[in-house]
Gaussian input, Z-matrix of N, CA and C with variables (Angstrom, degrees):
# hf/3-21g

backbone

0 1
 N
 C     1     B1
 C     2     B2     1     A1
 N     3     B3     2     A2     1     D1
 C     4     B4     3     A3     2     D2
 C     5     B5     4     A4     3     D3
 N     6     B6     5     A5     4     D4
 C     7     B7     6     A6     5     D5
 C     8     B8     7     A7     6     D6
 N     9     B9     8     A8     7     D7
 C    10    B10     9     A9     8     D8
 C    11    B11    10    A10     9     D9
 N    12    B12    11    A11    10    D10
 C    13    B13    12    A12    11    D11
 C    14    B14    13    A13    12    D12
 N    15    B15    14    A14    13    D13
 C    16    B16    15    A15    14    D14
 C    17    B17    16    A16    15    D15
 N    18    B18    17    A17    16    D16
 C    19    B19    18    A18    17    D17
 C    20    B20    19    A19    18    D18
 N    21    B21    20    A20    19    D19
 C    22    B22    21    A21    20    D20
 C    23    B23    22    A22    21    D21
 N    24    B24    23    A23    22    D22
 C    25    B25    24    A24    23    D23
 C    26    B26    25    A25    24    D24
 N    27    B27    26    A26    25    D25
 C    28    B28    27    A27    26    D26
 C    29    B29    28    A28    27    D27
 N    30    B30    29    A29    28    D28
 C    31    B31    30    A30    29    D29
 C    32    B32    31    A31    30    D30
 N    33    B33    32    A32    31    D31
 C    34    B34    33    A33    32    D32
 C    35    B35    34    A34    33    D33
 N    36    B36    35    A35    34    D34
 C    37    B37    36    A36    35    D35
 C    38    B38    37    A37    36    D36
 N    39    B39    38    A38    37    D37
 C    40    B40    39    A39    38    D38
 C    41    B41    40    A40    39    D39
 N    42    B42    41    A41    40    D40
 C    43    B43    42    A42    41    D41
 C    44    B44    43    A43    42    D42
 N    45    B45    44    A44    43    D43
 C    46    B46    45    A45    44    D44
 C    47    B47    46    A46    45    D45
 N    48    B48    47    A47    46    D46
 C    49    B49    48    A48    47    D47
 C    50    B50    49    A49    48    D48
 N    51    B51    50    A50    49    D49
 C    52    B52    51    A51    50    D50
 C    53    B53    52    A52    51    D51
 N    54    B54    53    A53    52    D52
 C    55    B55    54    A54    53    D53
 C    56    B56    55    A55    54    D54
 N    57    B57    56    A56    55    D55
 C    58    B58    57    A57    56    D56
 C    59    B59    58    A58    57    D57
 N    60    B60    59    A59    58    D58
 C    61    B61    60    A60    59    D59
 C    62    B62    61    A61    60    D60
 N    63    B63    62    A62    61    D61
 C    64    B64    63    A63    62    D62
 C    65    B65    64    A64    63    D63
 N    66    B66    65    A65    64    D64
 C    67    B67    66    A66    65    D65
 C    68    B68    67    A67    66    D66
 N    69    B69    68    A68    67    D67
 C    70    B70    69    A69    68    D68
 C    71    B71    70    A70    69    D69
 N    72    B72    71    A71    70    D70
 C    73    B73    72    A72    71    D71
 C    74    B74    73    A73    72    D72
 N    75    B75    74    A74    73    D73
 C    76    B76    75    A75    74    D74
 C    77    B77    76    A76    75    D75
 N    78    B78    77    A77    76    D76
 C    79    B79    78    A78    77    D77
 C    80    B80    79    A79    78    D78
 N    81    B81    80    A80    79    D79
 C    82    B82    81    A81    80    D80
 C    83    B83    82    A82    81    D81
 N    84    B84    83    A83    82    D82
 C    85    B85    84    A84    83    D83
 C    86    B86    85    A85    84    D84
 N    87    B87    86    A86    85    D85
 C    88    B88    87    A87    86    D86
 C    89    B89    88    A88    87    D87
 N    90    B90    89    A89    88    D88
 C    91    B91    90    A90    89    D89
 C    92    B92    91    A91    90    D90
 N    93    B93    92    A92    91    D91
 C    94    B94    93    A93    92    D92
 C    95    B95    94    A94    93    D93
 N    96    B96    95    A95    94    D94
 C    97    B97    96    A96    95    D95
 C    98    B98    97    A97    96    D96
 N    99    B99    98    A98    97    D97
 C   100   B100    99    A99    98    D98
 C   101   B101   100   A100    99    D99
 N   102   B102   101   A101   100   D100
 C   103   B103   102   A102   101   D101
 C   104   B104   103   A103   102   D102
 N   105   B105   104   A104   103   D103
 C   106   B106   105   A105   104   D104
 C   107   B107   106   A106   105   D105
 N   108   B108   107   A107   106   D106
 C   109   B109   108   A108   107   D107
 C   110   B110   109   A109   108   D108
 N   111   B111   110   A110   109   D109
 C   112   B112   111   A111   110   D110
 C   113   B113   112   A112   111   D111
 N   114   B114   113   A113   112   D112
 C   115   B115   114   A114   113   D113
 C   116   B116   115   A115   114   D114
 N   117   B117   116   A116   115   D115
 C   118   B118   117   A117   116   D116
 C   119   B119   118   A118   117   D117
 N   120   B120   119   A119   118   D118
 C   121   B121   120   A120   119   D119
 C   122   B122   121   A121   120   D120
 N   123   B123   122   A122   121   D121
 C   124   B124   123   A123   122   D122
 C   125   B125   124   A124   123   D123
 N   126   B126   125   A125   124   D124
 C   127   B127   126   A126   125   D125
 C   128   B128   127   A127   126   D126
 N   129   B129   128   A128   127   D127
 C   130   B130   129   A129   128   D128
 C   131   B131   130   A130   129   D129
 N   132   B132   131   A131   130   D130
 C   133   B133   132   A132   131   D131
 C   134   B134   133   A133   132   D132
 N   135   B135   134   A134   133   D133
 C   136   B136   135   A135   134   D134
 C   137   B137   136   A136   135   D135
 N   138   B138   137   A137   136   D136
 C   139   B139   138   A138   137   D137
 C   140   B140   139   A139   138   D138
 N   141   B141   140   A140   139   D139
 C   142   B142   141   A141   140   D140
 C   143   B143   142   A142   141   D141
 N   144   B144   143   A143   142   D142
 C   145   B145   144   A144   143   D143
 C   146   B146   145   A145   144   D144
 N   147   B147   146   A146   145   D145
 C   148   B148   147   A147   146   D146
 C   149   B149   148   A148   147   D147
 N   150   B150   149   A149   148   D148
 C   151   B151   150   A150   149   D149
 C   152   B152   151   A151   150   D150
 N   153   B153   152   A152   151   D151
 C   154   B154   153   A153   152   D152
 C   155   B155   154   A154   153   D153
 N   156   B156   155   A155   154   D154
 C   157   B157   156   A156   155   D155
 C   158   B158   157   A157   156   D156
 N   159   B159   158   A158   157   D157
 C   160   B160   159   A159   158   D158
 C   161   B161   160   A160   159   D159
 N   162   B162   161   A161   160   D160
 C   163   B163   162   A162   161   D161
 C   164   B164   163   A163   162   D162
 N   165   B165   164   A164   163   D163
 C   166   B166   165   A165   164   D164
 C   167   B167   166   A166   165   D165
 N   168   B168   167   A167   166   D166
 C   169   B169   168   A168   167   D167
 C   170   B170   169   A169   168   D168
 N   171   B171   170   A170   169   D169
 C   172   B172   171   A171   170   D170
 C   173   B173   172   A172   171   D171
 N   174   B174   173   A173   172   D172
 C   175   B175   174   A174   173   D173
 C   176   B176   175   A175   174   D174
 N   177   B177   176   A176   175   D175
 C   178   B178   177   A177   176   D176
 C   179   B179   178   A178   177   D177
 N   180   B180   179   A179   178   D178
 C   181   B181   180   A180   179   D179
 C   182   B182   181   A181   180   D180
 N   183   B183   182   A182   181   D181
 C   184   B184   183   A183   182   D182
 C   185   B185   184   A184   183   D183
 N   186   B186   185   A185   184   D184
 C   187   B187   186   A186   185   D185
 C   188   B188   187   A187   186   D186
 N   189   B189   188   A188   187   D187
 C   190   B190   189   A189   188   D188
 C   191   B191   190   A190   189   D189
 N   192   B192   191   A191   190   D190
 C   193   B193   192   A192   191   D191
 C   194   B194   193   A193   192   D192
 N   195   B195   194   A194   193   D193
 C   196   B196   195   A195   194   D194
 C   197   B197   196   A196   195   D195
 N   198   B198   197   A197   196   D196
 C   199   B199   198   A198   197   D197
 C   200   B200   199   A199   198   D198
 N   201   B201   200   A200   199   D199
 C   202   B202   201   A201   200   D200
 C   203   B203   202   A202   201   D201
 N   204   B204   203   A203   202   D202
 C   205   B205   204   A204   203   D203
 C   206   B206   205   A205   204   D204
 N   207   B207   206   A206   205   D205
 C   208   B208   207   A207   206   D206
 C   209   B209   208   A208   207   D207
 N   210   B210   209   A209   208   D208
 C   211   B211   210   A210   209   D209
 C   212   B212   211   A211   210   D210
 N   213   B213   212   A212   211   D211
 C   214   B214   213   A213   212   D212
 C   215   B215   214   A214   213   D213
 N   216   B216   215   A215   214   D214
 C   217   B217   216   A216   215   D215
 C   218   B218   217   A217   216   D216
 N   219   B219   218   A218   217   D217
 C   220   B220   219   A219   218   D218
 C   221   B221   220   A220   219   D219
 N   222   B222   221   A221   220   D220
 C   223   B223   222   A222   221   D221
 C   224   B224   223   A223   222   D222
 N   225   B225   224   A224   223   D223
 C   226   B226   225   A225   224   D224
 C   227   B227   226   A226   225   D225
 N   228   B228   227   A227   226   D226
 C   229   B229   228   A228   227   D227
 C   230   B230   229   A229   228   D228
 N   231   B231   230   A230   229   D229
 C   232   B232   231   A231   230   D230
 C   233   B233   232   A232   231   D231
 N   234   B234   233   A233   232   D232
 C   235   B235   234   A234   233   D233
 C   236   B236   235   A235   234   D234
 N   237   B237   236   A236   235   D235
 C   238   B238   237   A237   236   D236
 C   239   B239   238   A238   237   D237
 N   240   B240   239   A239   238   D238
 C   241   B241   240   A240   239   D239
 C   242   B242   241   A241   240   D240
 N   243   B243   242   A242   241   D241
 C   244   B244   243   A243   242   D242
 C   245   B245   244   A244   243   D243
 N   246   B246   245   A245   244   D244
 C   247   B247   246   A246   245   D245
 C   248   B248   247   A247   246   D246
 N   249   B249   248   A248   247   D247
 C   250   B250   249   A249   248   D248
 C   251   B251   250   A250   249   D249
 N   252   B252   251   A251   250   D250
 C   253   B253   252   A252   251   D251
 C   254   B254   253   A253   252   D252
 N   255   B255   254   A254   253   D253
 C   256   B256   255   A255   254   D254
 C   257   B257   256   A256   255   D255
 N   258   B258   257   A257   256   D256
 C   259   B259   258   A258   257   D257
 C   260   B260   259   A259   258   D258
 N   261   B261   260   A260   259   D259
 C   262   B262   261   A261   260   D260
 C   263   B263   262   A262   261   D261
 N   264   B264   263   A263   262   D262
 C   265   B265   264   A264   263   D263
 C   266   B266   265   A265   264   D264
 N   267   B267   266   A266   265   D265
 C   268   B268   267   A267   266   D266
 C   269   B269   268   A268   267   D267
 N   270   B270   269   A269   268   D268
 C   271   B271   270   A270   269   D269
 C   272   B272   271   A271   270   D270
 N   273   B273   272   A272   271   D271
 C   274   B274   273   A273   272   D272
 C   275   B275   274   A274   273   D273
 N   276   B276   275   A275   274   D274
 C   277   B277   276   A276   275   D275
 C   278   B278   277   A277   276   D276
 N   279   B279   278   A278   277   D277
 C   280   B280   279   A279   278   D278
 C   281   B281   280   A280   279   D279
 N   282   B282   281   A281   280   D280
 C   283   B283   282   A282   281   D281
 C   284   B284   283   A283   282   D282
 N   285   B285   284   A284   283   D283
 C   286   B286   285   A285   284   D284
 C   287   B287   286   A286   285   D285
 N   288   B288   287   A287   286   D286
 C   289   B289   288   A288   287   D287
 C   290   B290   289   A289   288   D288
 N   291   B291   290   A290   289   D289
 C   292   B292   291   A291   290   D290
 C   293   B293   292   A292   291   D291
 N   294   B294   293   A293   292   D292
 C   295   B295   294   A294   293   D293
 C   296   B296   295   A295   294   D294
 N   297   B297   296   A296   295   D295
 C   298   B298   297   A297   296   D296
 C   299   B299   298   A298   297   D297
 N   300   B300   299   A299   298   D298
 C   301   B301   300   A300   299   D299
 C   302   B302   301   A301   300   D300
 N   303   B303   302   A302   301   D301
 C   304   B304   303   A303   302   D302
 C   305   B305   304   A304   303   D303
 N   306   B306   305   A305   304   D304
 C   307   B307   306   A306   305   D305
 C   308   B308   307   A307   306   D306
 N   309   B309   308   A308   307   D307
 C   310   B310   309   A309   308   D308
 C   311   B311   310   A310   309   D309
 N   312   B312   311   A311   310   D310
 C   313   B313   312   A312   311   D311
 C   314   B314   313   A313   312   D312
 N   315   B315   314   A314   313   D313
 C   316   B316   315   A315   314   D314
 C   317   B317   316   A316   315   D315
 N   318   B318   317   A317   316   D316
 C   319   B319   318   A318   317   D317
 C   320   B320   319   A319   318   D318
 N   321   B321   320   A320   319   D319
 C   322   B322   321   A321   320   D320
 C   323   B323   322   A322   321   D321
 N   324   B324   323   A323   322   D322
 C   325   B325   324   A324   323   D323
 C   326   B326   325   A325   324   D324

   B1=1.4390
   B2=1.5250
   B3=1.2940
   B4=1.5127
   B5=1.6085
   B6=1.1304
   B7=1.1410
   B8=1.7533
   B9=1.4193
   B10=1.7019
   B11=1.4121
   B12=1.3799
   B13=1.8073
   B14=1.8213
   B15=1.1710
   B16=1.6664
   B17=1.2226
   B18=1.5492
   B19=1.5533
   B20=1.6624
   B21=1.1596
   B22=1.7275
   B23=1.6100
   B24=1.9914
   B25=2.2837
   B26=1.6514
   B27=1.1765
   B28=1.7101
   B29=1.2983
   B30=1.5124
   B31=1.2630
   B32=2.0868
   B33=1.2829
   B34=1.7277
   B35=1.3450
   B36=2.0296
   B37=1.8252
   B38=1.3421
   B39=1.1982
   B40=1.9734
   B41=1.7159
   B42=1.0609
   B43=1.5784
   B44=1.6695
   B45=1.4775
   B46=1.5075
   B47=1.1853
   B48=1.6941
   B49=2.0158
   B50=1.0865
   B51=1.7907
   B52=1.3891
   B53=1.3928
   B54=1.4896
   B55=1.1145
   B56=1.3974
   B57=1.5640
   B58=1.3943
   B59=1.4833
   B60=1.5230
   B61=1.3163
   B62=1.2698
   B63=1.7848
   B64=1.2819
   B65=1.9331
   B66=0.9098
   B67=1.7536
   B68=1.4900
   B69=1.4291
   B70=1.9626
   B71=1.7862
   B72=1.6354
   B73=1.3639
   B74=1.4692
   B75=1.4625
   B76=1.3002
   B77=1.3078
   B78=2.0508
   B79=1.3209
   B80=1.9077
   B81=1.4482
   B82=1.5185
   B83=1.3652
   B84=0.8315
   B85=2.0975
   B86=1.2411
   B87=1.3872
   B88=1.0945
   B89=1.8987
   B90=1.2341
   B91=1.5828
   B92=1.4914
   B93=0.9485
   B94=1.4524
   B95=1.6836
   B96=1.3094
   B97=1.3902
   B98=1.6248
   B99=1.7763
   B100=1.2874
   B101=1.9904
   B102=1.5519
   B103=1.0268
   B104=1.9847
   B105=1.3904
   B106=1.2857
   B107=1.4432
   B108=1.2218
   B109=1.6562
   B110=1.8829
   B111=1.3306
   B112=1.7234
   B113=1.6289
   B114=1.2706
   B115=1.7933
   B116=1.4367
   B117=1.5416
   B118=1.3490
   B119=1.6387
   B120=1.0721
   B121=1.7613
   B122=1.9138
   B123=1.6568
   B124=1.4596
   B125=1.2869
   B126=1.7682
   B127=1.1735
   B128=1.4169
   B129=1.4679
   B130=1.7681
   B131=1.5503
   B132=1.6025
   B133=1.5057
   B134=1.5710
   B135=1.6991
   B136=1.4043
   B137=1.6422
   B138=1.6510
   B139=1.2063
   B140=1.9396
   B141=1.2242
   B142=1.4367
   B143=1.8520
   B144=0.8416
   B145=1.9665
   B146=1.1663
   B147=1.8110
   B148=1.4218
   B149=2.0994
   B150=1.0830
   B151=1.3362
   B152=1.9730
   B153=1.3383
   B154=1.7188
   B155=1.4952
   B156=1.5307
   B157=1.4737
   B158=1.9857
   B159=0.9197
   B160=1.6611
   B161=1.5837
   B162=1.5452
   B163=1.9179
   B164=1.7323
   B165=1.0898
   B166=1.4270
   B167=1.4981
   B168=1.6047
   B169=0.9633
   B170=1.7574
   B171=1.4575
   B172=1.4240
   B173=1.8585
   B174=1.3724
   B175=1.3542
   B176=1.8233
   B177=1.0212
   B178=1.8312
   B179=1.4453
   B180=0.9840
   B181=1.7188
   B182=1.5227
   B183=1.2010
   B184=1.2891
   B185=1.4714
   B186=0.7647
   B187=1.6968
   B188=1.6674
   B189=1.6381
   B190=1.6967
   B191=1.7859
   B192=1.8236
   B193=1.8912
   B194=1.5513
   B195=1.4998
   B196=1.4644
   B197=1.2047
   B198=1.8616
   B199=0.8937
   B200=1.5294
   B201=1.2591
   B202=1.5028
   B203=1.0123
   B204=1.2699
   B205=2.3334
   B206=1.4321
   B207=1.7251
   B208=0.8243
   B209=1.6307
   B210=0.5063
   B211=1.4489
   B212=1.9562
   B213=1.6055
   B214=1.6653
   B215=1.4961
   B216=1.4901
   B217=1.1663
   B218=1.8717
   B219=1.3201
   B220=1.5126
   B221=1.3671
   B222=1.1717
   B223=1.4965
   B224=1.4774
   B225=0.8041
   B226=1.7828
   B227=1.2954
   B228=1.3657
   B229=1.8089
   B230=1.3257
   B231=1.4833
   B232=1.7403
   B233=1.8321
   B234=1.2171
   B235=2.1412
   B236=1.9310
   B237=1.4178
   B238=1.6908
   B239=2.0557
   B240=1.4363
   B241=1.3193
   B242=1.8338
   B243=1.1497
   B244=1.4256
   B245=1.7484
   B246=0.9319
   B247=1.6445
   B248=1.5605
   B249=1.0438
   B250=1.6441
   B251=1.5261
   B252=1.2889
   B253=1.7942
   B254=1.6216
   B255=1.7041
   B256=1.3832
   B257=1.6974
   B258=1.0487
   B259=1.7223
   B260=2.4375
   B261=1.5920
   B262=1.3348
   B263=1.8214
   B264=1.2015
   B265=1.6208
   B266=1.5929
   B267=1.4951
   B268=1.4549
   B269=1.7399
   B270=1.1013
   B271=1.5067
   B272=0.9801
   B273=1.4257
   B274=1.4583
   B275=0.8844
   B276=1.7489
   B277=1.6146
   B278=1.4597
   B279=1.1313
   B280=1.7473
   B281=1.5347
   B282=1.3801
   B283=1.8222
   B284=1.3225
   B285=0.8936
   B286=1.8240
   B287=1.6575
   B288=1.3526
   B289=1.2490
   B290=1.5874
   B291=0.9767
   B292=1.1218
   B293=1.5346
   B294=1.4531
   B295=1.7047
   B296=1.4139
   B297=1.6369
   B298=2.1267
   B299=1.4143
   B300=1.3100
   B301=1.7530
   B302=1.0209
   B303=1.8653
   B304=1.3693
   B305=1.1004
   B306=1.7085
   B307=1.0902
   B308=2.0121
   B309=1.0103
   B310=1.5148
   B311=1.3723
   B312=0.6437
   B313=1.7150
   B314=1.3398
   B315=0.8122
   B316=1.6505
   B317=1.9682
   B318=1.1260
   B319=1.2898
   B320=1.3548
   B321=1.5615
   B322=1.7358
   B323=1.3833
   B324=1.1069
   B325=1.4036
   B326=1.7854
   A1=108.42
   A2=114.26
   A3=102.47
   A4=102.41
   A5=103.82
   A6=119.29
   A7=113.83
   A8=116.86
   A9=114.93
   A10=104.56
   A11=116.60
   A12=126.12
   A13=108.28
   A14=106.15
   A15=116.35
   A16=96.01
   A17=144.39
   A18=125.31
   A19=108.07
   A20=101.03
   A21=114.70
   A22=116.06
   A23=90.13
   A24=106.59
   A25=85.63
   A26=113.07
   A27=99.86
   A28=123.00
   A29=122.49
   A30=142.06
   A31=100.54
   A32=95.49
   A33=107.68
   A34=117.63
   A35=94.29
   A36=117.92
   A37=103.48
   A38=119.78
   A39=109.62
   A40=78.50
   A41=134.38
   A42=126.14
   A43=74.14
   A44=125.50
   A45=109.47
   A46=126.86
   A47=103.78
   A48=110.76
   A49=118.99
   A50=112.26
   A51=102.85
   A52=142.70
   A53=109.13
   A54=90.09
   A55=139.16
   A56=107.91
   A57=108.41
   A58=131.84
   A59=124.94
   A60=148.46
   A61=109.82
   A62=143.70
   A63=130.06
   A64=92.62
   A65=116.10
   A66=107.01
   A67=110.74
   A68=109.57
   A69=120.03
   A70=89.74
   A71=136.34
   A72=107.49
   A73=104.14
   A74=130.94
   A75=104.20
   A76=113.94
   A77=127.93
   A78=104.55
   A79=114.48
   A80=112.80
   A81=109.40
   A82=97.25
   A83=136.60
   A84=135.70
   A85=101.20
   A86=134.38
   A87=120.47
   A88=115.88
   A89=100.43
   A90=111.38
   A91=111.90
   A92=137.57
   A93=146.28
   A94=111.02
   A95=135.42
   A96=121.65
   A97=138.13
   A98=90.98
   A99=130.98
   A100=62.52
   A101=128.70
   A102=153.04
   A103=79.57
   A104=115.04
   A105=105.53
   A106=139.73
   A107=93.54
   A108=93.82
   A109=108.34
   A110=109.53
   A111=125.50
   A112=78.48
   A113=142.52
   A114=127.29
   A115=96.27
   A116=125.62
   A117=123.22
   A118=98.72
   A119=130.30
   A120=138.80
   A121=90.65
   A122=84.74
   A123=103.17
   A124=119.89
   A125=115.37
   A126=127.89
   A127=105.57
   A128=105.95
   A129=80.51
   A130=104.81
   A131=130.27
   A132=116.11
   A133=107.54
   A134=120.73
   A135=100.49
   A136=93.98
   A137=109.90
   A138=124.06
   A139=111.88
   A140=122.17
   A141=132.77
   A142=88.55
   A143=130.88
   A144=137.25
   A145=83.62
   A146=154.02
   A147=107.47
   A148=100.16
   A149=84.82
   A150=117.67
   A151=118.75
   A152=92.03
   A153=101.07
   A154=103.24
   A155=94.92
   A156=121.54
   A157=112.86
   A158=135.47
   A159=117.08
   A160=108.27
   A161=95.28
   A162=107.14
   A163=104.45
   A164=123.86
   A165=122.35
   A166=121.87
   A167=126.95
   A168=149.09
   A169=141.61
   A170=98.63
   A171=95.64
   A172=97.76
   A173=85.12
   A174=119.98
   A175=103.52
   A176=127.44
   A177=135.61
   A178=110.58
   A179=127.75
   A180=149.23
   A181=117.80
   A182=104.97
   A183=102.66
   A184=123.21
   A185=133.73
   A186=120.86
   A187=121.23
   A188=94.98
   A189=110.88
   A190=70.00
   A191=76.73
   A192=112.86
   A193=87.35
   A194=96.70
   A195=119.54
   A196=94.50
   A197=144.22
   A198=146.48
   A199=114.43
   A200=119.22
   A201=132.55
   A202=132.53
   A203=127.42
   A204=103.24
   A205=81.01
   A206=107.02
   A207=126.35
   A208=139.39
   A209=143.11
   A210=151.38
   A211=135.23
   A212=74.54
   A213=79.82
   A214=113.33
   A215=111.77
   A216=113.94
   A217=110.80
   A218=115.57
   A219=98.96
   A220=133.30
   A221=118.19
   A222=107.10
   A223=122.43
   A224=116.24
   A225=123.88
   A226=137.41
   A227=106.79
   A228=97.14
   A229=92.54
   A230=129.53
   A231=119.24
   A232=99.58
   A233=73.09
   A234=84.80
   A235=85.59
   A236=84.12
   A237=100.84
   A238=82.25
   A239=98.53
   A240=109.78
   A241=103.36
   A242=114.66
   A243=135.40
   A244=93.46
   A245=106.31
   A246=111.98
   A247=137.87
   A248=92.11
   A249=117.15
   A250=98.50
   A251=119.08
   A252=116.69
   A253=108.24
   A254=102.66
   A255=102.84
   A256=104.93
   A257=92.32
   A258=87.12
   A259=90.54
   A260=94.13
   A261=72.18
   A262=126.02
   A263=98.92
   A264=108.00
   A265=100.49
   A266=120.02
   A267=127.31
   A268=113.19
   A269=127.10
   A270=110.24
   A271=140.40
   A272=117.39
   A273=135.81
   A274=104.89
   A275=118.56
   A276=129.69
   A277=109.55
   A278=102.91
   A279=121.22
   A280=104.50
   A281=114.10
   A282=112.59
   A283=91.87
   A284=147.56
   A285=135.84
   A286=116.64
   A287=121.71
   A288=123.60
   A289=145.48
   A290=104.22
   A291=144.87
   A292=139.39
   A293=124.61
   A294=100.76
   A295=94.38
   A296=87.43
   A297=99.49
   A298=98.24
   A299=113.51
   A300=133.51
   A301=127.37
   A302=129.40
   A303=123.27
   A304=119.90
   A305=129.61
   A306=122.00
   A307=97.59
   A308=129.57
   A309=105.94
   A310=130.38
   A311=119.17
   A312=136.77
   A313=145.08
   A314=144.18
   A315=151.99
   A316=103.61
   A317=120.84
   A318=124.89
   A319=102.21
   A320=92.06
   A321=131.89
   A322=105.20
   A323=126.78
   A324=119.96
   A325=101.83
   D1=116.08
   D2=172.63
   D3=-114.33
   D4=150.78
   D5=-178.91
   D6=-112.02
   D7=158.66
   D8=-172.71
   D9=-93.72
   D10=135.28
   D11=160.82
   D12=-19.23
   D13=-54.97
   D14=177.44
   D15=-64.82
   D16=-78.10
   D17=-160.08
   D18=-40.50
   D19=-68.26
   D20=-160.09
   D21=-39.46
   D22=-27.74
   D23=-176.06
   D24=-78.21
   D25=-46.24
   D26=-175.52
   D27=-63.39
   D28=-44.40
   D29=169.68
   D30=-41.78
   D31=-68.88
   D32=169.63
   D33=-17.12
   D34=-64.01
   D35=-159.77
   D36=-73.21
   D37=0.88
   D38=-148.45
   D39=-124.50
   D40=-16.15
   D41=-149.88
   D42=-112.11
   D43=-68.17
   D44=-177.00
   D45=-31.32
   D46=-56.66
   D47=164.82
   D48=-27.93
   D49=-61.39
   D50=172.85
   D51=-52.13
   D52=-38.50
   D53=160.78
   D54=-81.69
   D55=-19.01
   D56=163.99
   D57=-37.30
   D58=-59.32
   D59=155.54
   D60=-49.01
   D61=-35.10
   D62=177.12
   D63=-81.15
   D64=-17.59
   D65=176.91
   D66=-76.56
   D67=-40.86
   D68=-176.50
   D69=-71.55
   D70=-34.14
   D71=-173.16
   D72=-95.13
   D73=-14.70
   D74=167.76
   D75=-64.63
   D76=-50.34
   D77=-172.71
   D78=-49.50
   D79=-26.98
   D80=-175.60
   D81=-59.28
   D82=-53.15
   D83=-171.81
   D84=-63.55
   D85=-27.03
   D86=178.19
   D87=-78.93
   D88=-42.35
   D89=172.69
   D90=-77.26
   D91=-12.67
   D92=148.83
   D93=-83.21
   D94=-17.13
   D95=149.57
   D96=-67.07
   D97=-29.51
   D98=-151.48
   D99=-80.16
   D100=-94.37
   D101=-99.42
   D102=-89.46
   D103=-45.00
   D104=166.97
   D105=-57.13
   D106=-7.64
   D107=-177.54
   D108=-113.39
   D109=6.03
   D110=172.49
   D111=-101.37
   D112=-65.15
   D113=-177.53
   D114=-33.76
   D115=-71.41
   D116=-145.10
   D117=-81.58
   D118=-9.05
   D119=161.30
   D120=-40.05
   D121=-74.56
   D122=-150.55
   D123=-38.79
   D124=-38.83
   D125=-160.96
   D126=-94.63
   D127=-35.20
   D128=-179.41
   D129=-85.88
   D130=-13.07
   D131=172.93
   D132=-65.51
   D133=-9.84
   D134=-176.05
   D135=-127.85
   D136=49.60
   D137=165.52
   D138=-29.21
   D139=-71.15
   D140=-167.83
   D141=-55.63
   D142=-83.82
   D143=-165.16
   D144=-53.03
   D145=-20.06
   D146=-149.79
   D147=-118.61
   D148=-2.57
   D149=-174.62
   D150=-67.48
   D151=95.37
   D152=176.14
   D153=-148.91
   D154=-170.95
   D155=-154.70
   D156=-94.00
   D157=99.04
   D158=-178.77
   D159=-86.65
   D160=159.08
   D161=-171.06
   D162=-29.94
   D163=-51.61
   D164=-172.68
   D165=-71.48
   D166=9.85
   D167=-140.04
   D168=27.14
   D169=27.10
   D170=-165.57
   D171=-110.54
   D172=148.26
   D173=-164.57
   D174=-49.98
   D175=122.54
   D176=-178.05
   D177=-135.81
   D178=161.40
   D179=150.29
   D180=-86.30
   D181=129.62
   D182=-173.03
   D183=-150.38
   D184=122.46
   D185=173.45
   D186=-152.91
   D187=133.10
   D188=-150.76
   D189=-110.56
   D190=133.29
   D191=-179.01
   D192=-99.69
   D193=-145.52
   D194=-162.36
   D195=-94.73
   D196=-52.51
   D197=-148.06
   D198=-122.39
   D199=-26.54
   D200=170.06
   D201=-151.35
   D202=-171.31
   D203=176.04
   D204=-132.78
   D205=175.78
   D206=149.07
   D207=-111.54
   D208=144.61
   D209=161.75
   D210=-108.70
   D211=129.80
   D212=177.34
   D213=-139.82
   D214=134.73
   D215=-158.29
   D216=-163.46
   D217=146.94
   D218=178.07
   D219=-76.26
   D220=143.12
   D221=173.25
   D222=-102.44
   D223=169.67
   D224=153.01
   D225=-109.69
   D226=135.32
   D227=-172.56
   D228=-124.15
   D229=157.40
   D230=149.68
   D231=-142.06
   D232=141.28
   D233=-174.54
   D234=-115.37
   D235=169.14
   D236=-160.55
   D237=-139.26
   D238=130.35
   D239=-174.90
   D240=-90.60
   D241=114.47
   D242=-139.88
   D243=-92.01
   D244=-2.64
   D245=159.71
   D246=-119.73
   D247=-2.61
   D248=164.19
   D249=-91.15
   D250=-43.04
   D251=176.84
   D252=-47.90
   D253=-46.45
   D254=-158.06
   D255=-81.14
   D256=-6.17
   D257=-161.85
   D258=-87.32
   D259=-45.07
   D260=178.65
   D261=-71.62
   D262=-23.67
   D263=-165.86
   D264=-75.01
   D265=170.18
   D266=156.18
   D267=-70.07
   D268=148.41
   D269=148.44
   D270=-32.45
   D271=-24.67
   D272=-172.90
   D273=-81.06
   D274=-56.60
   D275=-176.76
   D276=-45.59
   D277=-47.09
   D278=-155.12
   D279=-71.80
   D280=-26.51
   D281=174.06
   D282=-91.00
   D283=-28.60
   D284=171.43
   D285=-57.94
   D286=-32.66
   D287=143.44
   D288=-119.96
   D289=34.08
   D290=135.98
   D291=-40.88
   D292=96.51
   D293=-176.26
   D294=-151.55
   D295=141.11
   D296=-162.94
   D297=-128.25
   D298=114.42
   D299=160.60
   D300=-71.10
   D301=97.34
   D302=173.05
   D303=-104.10
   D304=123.71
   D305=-157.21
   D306=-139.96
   D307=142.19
   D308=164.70
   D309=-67.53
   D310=144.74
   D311=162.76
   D312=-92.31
   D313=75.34
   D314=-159.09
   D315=-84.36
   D316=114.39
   D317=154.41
   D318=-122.29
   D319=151.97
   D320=-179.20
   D321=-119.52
   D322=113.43
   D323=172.73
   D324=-136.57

């Protein structure tokens, strides 16, 4: 396979970009972590004012600015230990609930 002097400078220019831009969105996650956790300051220091009810009735923090609100509220997660599944289920069972995503992947490092 040969490739042209011009592909390989583009190939070069486009791989630098990348990392350029994955460096500009980590500092953004960082100033958007930074900036989320002065939101979640705010609301629980003004626990009593920030304090209402959501559609499902459970108790949240909340407070609507000029342009958007915020919200804070608990969630729930539950993970299922994927070898305790296999050990009780059949093989059979276990591809019936079961579901596998193949997608490509490109890293630049």
């Amino acid at each position: 396979m040969c490739m042209s002097m011009e592909a390989v400078k583009e190939m070069n220019e486009t791989m630098e970009q990348i990392q350029e831009w994955k460096r500009i969105k980590e500092e953004a996650e960082a100033n958007i972590t930074a900036l989320n956790m002065k939101a979640i300051k705010f609301l629980t220091e003004n626990e009593d004012e920030c304090k209402t009810t959501n559609k499902k009735g459970k108790e949240i923090l909340q407070y609507i600015g000029n342009i958007c609100k915020a919200t804070l509220s608990e969630m729930e997660r539950e993970t299922v230990d994927k070898a305790e599944v296999k050990k009780l289920l059949s093989a059979k069972d276990y591809q019936k609930v079961s579901k596998v995503s193949v997608y490509p992947v490109l890293r630049v490092s």
